[in-house]
C-alpha positions in Angstrom: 20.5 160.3 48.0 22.6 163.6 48.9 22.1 164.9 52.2 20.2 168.5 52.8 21.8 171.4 54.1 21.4 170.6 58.1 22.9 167.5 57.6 26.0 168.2 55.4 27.0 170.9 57.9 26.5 168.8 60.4 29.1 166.1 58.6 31.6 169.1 57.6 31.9 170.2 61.0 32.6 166.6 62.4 35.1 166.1 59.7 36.7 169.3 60.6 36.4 168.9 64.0 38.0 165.0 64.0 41.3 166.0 61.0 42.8 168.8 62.9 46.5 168.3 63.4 48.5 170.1 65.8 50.8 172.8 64.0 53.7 172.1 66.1 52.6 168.1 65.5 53.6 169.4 61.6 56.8 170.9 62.5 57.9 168.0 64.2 56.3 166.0 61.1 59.0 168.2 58.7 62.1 167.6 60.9 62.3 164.1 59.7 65.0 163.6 56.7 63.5 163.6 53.2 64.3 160.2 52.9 63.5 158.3 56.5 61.5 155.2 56.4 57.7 156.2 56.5 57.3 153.2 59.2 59.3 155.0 61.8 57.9 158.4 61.7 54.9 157.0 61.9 55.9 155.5 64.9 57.5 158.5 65.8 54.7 160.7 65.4 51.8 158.5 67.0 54.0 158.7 70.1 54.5 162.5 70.1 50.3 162.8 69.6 50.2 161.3 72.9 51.5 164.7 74.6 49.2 166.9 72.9 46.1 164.7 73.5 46.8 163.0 77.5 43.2 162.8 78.5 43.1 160.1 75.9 45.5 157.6 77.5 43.0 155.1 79.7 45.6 154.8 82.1 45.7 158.4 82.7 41.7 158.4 83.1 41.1 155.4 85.8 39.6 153.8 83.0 39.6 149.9 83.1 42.2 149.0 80.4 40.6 145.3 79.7 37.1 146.7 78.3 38.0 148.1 75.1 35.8 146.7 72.6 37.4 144.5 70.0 36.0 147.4 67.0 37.5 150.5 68.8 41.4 150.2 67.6 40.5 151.4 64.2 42.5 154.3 62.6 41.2 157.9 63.4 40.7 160.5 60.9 43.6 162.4 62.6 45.5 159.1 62.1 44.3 159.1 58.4 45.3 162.9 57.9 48.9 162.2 59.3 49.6 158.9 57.3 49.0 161.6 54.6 51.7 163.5 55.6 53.8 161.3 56.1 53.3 159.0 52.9 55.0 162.4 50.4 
């Protein structure tokens, strides 16, 4: 069953809203070497999304650490868009 209109607006604007990557995130992205190993700019580049996006850090927020549910640590579509950059 496609979706009507209302509703496939409504799923283009969370998808748009949820993949947006920082343009200086890129540039940071392209200062790697051609050839690095993917694992460490991911690692790289999950760290540096933590200083564009601090009101997302728990421990930032007062937030109790120990009651984040099990399901909540999958990827993000921000995550998902980023693996794509970095997997060229």
């Amino acid at each position: 069953e496609l979706p009507c209109v209302s509703e496939m607006r409504h799923f283009r604007e969370q998808v748009l809203r949820h993949t947006f990557v920082h343009e200086n995130l890129l540039q940071y992205l392209r200062s790697f070497r051609y050839d690095a190993h993917p694992m460490g700019v991911l690692i790289a580049t999950l760290s540096c999304m933590s200083t564009y996006h601090p009101d997302a850090n728990p421990a930032l927020t007062c937030a109790d650490l120990y009651d984040i549910p099990p399901h909540s640590h999958s990827c993000s579509a921000a995550e998902d868009a980023l693996l794509t950059q970095i997997y060229r």
